[in-house]
C-alpha positions as CSV (number, residue, x, y, z in Angstrom):
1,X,0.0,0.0,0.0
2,X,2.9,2.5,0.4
3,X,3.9,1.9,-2.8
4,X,0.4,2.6,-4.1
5,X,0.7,6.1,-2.0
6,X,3.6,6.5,-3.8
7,X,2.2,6.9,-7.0
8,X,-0.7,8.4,-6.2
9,X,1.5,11.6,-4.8
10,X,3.6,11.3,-7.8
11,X,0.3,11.5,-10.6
12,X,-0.8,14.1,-7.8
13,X,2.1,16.8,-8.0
14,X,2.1,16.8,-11.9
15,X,2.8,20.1,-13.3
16,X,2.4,21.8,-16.4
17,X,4.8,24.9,-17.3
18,X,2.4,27.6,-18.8
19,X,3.0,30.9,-20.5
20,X,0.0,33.1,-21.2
21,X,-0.4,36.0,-23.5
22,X,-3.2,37.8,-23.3
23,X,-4.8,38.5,-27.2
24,X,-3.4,41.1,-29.2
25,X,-7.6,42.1,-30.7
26,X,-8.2,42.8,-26.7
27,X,-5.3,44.6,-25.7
28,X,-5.5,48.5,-25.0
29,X,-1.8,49.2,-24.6
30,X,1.0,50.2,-27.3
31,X,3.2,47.7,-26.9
32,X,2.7,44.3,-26.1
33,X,2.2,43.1,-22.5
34,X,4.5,41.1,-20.7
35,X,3.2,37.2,-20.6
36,X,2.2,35.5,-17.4
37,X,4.0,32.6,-16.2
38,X,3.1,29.8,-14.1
39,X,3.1,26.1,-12.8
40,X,-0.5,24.6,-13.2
41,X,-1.3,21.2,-11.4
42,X,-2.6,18.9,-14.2
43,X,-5.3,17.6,-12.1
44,X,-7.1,20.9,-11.7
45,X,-9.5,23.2,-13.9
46,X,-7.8,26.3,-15.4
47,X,-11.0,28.4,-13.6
48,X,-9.6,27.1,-10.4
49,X,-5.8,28.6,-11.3
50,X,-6.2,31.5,-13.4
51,X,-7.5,34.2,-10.8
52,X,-3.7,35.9,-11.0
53,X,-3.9,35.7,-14.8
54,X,-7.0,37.2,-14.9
55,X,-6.0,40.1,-12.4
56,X,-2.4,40.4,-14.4
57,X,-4.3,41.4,-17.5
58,X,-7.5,43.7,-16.6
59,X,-5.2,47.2,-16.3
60,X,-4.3,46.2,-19.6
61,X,-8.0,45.5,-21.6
62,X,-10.4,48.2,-22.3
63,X,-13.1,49.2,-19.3
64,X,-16.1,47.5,-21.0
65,X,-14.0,44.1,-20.9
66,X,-13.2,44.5,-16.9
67,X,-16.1,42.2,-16.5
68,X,-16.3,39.7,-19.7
69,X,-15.4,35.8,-19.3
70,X,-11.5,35.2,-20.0
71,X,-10.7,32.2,-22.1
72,X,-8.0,30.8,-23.2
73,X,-6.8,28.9,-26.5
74,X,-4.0,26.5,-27.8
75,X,-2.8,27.1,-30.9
76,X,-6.1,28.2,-32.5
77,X,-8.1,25.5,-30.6
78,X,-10.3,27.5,-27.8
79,X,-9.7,25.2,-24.6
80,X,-12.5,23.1,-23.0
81,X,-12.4,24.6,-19.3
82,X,-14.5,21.2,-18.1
83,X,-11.7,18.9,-19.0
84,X,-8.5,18.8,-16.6
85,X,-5.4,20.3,-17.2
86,X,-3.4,17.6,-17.6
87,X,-5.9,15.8,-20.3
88,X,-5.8,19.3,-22.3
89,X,-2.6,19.3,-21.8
90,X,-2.2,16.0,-23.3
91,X,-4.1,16.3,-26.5
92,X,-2.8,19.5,-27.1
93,X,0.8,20.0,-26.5
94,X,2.1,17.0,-25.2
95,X,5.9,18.7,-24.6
96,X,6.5,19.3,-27.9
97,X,7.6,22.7,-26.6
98,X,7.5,24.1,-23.2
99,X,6.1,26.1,-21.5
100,X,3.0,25.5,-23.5
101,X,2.0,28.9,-25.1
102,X,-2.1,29.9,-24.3
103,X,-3.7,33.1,-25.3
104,X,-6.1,34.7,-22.8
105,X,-9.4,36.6,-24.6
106,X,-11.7,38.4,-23.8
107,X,-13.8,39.2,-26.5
108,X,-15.2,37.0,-29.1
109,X,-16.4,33.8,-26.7
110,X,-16.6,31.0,-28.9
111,X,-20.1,29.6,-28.0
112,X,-20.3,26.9,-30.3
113,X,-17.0,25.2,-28.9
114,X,-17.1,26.5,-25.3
115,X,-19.8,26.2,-22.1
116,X,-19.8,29.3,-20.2
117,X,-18.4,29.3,-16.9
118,X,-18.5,31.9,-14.9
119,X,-18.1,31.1,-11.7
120,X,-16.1,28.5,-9.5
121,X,-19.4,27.1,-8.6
122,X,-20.3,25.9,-12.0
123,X,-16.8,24.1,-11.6
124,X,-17.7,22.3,-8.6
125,X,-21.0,21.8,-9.7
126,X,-19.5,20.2,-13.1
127,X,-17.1,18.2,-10.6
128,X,-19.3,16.7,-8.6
129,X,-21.6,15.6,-11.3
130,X,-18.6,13.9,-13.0
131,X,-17.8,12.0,-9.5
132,X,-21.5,10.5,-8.7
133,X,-21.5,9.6,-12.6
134,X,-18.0,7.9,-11.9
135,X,-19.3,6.4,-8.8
136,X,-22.7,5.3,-10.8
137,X,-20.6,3.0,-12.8
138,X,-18.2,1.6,-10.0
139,X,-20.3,1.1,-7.3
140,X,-23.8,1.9,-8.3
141,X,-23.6,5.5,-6.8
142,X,-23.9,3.3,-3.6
143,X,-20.1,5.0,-1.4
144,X,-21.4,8.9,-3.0
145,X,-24.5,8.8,-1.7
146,X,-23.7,7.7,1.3
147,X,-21.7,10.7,2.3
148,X,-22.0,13.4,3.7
149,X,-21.9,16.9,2.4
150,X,-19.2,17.4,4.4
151,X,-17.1,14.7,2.8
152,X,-18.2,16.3,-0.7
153,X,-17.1,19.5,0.3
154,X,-13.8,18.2,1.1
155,X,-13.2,16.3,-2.0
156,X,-14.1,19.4,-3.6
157,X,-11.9,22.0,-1.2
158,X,-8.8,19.4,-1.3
159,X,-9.0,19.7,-5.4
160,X,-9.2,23.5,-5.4
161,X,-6.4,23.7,-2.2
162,X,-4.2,21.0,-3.6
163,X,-4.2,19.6,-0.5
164,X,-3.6,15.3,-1.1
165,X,-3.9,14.2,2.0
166,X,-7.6,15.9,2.7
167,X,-8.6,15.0,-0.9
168,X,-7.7,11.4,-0.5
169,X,-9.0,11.1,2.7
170,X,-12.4,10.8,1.5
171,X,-11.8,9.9,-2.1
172,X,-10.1,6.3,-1.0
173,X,-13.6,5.0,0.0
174,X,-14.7,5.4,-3.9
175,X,-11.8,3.4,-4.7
176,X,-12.5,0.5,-2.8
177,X,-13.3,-2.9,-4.7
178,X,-12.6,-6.3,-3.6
179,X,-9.6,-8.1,-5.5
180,X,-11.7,-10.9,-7.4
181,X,-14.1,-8.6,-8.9
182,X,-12.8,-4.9,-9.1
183,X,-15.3,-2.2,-10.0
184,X,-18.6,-3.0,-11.5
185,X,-17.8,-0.8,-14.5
186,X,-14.6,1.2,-15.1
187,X,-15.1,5.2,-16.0
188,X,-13.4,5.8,-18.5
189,X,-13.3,9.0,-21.7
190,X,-11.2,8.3,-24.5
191,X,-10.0,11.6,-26.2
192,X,-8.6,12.5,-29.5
193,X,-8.1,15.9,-31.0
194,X,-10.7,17.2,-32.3
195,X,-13.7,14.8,-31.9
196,X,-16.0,14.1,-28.8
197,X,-14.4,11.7,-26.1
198,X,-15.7,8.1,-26.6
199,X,-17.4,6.8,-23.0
200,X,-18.6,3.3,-22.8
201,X,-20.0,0.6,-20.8
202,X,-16.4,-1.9,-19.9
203,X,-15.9,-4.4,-17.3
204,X,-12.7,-4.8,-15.2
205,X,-12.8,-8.9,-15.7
206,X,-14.1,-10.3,-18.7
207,X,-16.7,-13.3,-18.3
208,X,-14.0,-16.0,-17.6
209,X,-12.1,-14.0,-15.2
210,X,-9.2,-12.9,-17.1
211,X,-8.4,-9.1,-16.1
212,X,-9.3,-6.6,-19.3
213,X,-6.4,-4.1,-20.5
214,X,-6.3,-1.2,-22.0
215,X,-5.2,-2.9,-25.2
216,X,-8.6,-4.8,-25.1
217,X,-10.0,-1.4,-24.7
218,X,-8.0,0.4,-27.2
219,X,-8.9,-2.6,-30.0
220,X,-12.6,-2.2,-29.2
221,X,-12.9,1.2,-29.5
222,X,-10.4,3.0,-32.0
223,X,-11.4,2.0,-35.3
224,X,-8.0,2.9,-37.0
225,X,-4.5,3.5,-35.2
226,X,-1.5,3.2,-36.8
227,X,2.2,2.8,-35.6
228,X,3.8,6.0,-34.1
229,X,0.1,6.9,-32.7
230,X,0.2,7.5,-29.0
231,X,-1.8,6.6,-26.1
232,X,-1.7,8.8,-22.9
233,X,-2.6,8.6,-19.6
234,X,-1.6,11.4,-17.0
235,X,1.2,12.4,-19.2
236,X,2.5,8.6,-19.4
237,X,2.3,6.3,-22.1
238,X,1.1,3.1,-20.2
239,X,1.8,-0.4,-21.3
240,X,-1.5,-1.7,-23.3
241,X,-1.2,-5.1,-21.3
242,X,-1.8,-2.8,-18.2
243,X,-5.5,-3.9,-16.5
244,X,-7.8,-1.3,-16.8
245,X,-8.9,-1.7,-12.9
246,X,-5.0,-0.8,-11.6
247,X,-5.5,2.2,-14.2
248,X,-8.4,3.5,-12.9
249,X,-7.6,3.0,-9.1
250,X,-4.0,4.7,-9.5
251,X,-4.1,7.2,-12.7
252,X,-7.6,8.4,-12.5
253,X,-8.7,11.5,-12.4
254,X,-9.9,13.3,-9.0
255,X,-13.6,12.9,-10.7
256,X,-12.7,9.4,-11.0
257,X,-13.0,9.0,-14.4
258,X,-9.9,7.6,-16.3
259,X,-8.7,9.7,-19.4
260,X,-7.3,8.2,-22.0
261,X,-5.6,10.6,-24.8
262,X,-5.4,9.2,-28.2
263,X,-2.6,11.4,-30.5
264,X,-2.5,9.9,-34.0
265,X,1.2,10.3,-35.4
266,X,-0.1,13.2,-38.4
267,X,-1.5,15.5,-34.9
């Protein structure tokens, strides 16, 4: 078990390098502001680490921008705030080059590739829903519903703090499964650039007991891959004879849901 706490911390204080620039269509100075720097835990939301970005570029945007939504974008590609860090991160960089260059905006909102968020309580609320879904297929929502608020506020705080130890506290309990049968369902989204993450219904054991992989997984539901493509899970590209049930109780997500990034080699 300590060497299951080891990893855990390890996926835990994973960092991305970041370097924003704020839009040059919504800047009000001559020259060019300087960019803002920073260290982002890839198992947050950027709402729930961009306050100092945000308050770095207002004196620099026009008065009737002080209070529009800032979002940011990758290379073009306008960043889903509801996915984590790290999966974004993933699909969208990868280290090619570091730190990985955003632009902030303030104008402009992309509705038709963005939700809205603004405030930190549509995070939580987006949070939360992910982790009884999670909790749905592992357990029948039977260990979330059986909390208290108080242990959902404390998921929730421990994510937003960065705090492991109160996080994990309470998240351990929807981790639990017995060693013969593992979760009832494993939560999983499958990502690729530019198309929706695939979710479906997979078992942890297959019907005559022999533990399912992520290469089982991979082979039922990427309908083309080629060699060079890469799979990606919390930065790390995971053996495919890997069991999907160690995945999802050590590299999950704190909503619980395992994120699997696929990059074909022409991306």
């Amino acid at each position: 078990m300590a060497e299951d706490r080891e990893i855990l911390r390890e996926v835990w204080d994973g960092r991305v390098p970041v370097c924003v620039q704020l839009a040059s269509e919504d800047c009000n100075t001559l020259s060019a502001p300087d960019p803002y720097y920073l260290m982002v835990p890839r198992l947050s939301y950027f709402p729930l680490v961009m306050d100092k970005v945000r308050k770095h570029f207002l004196r620099l945007i026009s008065s009737d921008l002080q209070e529009a939504e800032m979002w940011l974008e990758s290379d073009g590609m306008p960043l889903k705030w509801h996915y984590p860090v790290g999966v974004l991160f993933d699909l969208h960089c990868g280290g090619a080059s570091l730190p990985w260059a955003l632009t902030a905006h303030f104008s402009h909102f992309p509705e038709q590739d963005l939700i809205r968020c603004p405030t930190r309580e549509v995070v939580e609320s987006h949070f939360m829903s992910s982790l009884k879904e999670a909790d749905g297929l592992k357990h029948r929502g039977q260990i979330i519903t059986n909390m208290k608020s108080k242990d959902h506020k404390q998921l929730w705080m421990g994510l937003c703090n960065d705090k492991f130890d109160q996080f994990w506290a309470i998240n351990r309990k929807l981790m639990e499964s017995t060693p013969e049968e593992g979760f009832k369902f494993i939560p999983f989204r499958l990502h690729s650039p530019s198309q929706a993450p695939i979710q479906r219904l997979i078992r942890p054991l297959t019907e005559d007991g022999r533990r399912v992989t992520l290469a089982d997984l991979l082979l039922e539901y990427l309908s083309v891959s080629q060699e060079g493509d890469r799979v990606v899970i919390q930065g790390i590209e995971v053996p495919h004879d890997t069991p999907l049930q160690w995945l999802s109780e050590h590299l999950s997500h704190p909503d619980n849901f395992l994120h699997i990034c696929y990059i074909p080699l022409q991306s």
